[in-house]
C-alpha positions as CSV (number, residue, x, y, z in Angstrom):
1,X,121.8,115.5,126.4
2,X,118.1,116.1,128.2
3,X,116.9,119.6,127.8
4,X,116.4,119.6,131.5
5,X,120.5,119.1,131.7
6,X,121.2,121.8,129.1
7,X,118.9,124.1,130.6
8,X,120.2,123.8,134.1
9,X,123.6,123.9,133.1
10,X,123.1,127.4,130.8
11,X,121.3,129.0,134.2
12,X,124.1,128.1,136.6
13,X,126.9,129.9,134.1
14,X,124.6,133.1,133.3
15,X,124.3,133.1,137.2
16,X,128.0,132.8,137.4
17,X,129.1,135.2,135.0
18,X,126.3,137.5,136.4
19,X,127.8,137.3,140.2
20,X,131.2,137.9,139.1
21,X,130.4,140.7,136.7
22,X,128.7,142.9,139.8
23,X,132.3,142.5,141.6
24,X,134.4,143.6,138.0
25,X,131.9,146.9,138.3
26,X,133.4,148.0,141.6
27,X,136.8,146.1,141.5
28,X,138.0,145.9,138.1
29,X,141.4,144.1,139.1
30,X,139.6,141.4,141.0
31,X,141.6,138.3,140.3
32,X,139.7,135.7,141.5
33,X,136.4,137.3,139.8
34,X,138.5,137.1,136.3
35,X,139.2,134.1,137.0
36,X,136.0,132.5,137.8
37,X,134.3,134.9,135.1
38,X,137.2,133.6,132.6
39,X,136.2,129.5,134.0
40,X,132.7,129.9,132.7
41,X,133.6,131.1,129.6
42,X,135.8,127.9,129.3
43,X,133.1,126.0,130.3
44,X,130.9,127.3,127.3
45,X,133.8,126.5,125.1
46,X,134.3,122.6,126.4
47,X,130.4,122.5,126.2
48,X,130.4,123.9,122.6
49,X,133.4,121.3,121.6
50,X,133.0,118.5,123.2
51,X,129.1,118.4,123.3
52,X,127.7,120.7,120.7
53,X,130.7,120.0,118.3
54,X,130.4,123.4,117.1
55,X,134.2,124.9,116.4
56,X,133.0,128.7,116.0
57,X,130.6,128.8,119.3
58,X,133.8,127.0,121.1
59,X,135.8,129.4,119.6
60,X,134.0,132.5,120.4
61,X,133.9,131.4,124.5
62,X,137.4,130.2,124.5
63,X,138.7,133.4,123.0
64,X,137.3,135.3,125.4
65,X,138.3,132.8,128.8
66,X,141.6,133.0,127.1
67,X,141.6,136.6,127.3
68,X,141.0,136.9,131.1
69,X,143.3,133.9,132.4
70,X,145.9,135.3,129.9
71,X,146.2,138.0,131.8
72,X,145.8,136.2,134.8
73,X,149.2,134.0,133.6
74,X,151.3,136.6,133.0
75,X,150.7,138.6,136.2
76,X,151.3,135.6,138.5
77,X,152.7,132.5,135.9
78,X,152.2,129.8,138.8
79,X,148.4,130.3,138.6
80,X,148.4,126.9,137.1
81,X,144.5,127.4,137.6
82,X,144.6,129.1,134.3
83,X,146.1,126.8,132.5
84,X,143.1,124.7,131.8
85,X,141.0,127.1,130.3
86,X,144.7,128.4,127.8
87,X,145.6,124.4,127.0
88,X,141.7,123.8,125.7
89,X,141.6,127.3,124.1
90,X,144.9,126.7,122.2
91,X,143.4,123.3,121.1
92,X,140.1,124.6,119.6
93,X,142.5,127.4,117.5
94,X,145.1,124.6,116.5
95,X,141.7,123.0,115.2
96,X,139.6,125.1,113.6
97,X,138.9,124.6,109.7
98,X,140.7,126.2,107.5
99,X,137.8,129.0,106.1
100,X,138.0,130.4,110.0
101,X,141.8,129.3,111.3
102,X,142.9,132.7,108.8
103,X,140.6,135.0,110.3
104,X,142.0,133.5,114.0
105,X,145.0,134.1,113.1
106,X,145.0,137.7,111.4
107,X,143.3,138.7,114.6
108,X,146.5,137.7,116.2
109,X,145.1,134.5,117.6
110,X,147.5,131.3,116.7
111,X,147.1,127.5,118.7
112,X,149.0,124.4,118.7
113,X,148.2,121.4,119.8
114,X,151.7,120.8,121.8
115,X,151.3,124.0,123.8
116,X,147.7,122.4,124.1
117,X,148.7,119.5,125.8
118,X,151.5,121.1,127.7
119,X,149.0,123.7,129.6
120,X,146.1,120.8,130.6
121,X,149.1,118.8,131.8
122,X,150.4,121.5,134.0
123,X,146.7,122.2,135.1
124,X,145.9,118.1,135.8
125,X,149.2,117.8,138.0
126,X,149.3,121.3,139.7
127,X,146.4,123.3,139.7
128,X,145.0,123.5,143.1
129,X,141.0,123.8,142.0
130,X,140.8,122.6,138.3
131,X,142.8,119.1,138.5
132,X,139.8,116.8,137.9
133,X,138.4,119.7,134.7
134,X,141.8,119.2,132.9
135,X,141.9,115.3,134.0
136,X,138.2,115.3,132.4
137,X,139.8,117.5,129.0
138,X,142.6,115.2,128.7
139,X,140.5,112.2,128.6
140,X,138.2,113.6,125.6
141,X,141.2,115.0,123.7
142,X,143.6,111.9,123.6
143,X,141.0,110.1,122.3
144,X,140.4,112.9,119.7
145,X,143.8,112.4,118.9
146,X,143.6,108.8,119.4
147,X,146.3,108.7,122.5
148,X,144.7,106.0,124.1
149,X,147.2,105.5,127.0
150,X,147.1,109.3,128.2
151,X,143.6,109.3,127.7
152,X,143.3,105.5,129.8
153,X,145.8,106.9,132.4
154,X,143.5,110.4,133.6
155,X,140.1,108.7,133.3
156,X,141.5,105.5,135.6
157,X,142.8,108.1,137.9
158,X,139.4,109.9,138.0
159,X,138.0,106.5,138.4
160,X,140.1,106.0,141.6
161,X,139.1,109.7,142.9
162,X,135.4,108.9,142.3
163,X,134.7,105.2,142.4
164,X,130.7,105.4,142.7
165,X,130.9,107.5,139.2
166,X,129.4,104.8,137.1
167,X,130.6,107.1,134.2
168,X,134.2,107.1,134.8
169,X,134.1,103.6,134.7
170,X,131.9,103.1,131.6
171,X,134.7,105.6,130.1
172,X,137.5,103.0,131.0
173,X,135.4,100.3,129.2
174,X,135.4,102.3,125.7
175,X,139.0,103.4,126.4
176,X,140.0,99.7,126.7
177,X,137.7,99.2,123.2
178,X,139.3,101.4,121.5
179,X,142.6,100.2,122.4
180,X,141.8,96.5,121.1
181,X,142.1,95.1,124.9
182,X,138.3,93.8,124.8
183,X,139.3,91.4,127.7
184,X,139.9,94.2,129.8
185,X,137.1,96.4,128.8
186,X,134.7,93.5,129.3
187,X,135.9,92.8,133.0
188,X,135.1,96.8,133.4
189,X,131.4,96.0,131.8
190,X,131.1,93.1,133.8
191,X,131.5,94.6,137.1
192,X,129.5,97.5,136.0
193,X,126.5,95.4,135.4
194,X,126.9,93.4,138.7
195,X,127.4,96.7,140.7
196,X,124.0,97.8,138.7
197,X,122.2,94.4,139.4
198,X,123.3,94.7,143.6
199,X,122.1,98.3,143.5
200,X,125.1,99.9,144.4
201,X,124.8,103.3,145.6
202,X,124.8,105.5,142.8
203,X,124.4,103.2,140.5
204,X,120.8,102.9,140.9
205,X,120.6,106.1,139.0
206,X,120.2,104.2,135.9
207,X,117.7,101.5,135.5
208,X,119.6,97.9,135.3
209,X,117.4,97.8,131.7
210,X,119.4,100.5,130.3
211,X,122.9,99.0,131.2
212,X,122.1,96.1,130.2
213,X,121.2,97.0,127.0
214,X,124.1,100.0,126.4
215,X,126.7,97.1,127.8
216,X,124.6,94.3,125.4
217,X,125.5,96.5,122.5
218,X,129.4,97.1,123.9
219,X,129.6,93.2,124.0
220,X,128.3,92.8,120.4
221,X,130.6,95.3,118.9
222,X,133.5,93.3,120.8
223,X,132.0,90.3,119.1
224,X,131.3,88.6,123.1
225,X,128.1,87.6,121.3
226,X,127.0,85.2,124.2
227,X,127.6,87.1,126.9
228,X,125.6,90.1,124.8
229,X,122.7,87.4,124.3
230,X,122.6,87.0,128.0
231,X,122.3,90.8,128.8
232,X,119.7,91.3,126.2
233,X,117.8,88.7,127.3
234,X,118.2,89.8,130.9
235,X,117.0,93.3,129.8
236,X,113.7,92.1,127.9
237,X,112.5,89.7,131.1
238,X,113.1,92.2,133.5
239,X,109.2,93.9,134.2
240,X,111.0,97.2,135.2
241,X,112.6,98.0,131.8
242,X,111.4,100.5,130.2
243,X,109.6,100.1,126.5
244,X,112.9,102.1,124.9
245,X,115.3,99.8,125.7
246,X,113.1,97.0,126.2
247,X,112.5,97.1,121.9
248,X,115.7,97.9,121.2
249,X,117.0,95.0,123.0
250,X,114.6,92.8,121.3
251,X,115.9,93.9,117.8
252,X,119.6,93.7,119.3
253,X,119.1,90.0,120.4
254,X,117.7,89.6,116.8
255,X,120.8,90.4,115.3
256,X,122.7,88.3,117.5
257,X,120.5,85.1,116.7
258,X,121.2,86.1,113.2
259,X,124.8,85.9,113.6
260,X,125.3,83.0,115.6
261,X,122.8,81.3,112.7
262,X,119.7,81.0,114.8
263,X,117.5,82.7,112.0
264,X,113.9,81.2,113.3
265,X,114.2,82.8,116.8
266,X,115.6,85.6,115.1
267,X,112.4,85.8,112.9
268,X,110.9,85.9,115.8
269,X,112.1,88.9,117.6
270,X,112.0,91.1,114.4
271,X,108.0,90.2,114.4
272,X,108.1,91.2,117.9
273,X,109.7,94.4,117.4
274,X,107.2,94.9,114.7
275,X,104.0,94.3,116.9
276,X,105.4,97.2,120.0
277,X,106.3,101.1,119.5
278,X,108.7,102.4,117.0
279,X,111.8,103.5,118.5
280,X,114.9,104.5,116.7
281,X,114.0,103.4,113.2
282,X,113.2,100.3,114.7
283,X,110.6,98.8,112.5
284,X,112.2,99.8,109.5
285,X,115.4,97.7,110.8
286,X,113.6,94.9,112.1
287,X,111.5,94.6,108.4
288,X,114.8,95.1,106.5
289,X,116.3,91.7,108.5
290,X,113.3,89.7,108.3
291,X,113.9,90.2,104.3
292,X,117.3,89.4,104.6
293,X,119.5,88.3,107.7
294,X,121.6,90.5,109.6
295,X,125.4,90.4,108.8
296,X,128.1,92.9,110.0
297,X,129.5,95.5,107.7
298,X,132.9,94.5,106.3
């Protein structure tokens, strides 16, 4: 993530926790300031998970947003609101290593992943502020636990809520990957990349270089090694890609040259990568296939 992103974020939940802090200190019982003061500890925790992939940072957050929409959940049980922030705690516990689940749990904090799943449920289909968070949760945490149609089923219906969020859509792609239905995730790439090419709103966010070459590389994992030929190609003739994707999409088309058994052009594009900047290990993978041609691990 750009530093710029992680910064930003950081500020906007200090500010948070800061606001709803000044209302605890006159009004103790506040609900809604628990509750939004509880959200931004969950918030740390998804961060810490999900980004970071640090367990005892996720931990530490979601113990304490557990602690305040606890509460919240037993004073007024349909506050499905809390439920989120409860469901993704209880998943972090039910998943900590084994050196710090003991200490979790003589501290009188236990998870499972079934009471997990059963709180982000309740918050996706009844919550009246947090829907699209758990939606968001469920989609990273079926395909943790490698339930590929739950995790298919919430990031299509975020797709449908937000259909100018190019990366909902690239989410239904790798879903469809994962779930051996390459057909399908290569119509989802393909209209990806022609919404890119026609500018779409919100699309042009990202530079057509740098789907072409992210989508490039989905095509040549799905083995589509033509249509990933085409994209790469696309990507290096284009003057407005930028020199990072524009080398890496050189050394990509290499590879696919080598594979469909076109070593000279393949030669070719390695020297190229050679004779621009070093990006990625680049030149070291680029000199590494000029000794010997690329193959895919078996």
């Amino acid at each position: 993530m750009p530093a710029e992103y992680r910064n930003a974020f950081f500020r906007y939940i200090g500010e948070s926790q800061a606001f709803c802090r000044a209302i605890l200190k006159d009004k103790p019982s506040d609900r809604d300031a628990r509750y939004f003061l509880g959200a931004a500890h969950g918030a740390l925790a998804a961060f810490a998970l999900t980004i970071d992939h640090d367990k005892l940072e996720a931990f530490r957050q979601g113990k304490q947003a557990y602690q305040y929409h606890l509460g919240i959940a037993v004073e007024q049980p349909d506050y499905y609101d809390a439920y989120v922030t409860l469901g993704l705690y209880e998943y972090i516990v039910a998943n900590l290593p084994w050196y710090m689940k003991w200490i979790a749990q003589i501290a009188g904090y236990k998870g499972t992943e079934e009471r997990s799943f059963k709180y982000l449920r309740m918050a996706a289909t009844k919550s009246q502020f947090v829907s699209v968070n758990a939606r968001s949760i469920l989609v990273v945490l079926c395909l943790r636990e490698q339930m590929y149609e739950e995790a298919l089923e919430n990031a299509q219906f975020l797709q449908r809520r937000y259909p100018r969020n190019f990366l909902l859509q690239l989410s239904v792609a790798q879903i469809f990957t994962e779930m051996n239905r390459p057909d399908q995730a290569a119509d989802v790439y393909t209209k990806i990349i022609e919404q890119a090419e026609a500018r779409t709103p919100n699309y042009q966010k990202m530079a057509p270089g740098v789907f072409r070459y992210r989508i490039g590389k989905a095509f040549m994992s799905m083995d589509r090694l033509e249509r990933a030929q085409r994209l790469f190609t696309a990507a290096i003739q284009d003057p407005t890609t930028a020199e990072r994707e524009r080398t890496l999409s050189l050394l990509c088309l290499a590879q696919v040259l080598d594979l469909r058994g076109n070593r000279q052009q393949a030669i070719a594009n390695y020297q190229q990568v050679l004779s621009g900047a070093n990006f990625e290990d680049s030149h070291s993978t680029a000199r590494g296939y000029l000794k010997k041609p690329y193959r895919r691990a078996r």
